[in-house]
C-alpha positions as CSV (number, residue, x, y, z in Angstrom):
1,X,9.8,-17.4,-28.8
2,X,13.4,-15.4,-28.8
3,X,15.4,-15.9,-25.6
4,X,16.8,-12.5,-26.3
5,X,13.5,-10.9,-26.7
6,X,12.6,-12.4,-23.4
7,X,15.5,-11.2,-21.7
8,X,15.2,-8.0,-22.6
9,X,11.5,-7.8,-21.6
10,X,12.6,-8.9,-18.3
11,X,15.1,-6.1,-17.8
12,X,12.9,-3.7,-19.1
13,X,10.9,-4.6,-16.9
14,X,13.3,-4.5,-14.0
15,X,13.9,-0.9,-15.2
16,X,10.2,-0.4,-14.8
17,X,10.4,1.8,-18.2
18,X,8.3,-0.5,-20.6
19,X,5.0,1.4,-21.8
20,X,3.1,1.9,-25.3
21,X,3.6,-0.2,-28.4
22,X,6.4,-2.5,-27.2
23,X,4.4,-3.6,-24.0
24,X,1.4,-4.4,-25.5
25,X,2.9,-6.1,-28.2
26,X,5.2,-8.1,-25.5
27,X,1.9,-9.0,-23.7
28,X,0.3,-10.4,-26.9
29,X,3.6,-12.5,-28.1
30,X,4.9,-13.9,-24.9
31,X,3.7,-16.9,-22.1
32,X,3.6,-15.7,-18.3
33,X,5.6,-19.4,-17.6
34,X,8.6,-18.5,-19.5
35,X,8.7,-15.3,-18.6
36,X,8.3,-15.5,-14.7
37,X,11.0,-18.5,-15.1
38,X,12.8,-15.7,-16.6
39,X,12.6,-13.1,-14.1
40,X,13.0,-15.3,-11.1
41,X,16.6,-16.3,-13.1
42,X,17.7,-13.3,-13.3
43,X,17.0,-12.1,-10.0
44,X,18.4,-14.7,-9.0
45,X,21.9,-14.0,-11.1
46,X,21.6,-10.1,-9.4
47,X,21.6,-11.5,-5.8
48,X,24.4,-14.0,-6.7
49,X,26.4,-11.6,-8.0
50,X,25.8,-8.8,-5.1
51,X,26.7,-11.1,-2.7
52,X,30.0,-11.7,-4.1
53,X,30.5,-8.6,-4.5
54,X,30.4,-8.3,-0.7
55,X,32.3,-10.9,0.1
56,X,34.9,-9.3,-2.2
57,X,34.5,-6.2,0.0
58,X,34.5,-7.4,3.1
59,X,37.7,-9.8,2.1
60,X,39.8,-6.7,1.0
61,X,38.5,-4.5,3.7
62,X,39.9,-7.0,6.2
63,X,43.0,-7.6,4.6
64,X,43.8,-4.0,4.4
């Protein structure tokens, strides 16, 4: 199992634009558990990083 074939199923899959060969072929090759794990990291690492992103925000709005 390649982490980086994982992660970019995952995105892909974020994206919503995997169809055809590839899919099928990620469906055959890889385990739900590492794959949900996976998905439920990176999600994680988008909320992380959009609430920072805020925070940023609201930190310069204030101190403008």
């Amino acid at each position: 199992m390649n982490p980086l074939r994982l992660l970019q199923t995952v995105l892909w899959g974020f994206f919503g634009l995997r169809q055809g060969r590839e899919h099928q072929r990620d469906l055959d090759n890889l385990r739900p558990v590492p794959l949900i794990l996976t998905g439920v990291a990176v999600a994680a690492g988008l909320v992380v990083c959009l609430v920072l992103a805020a925070n940023w925000a609201v930190s310069a709005a204030q101190a403008a």
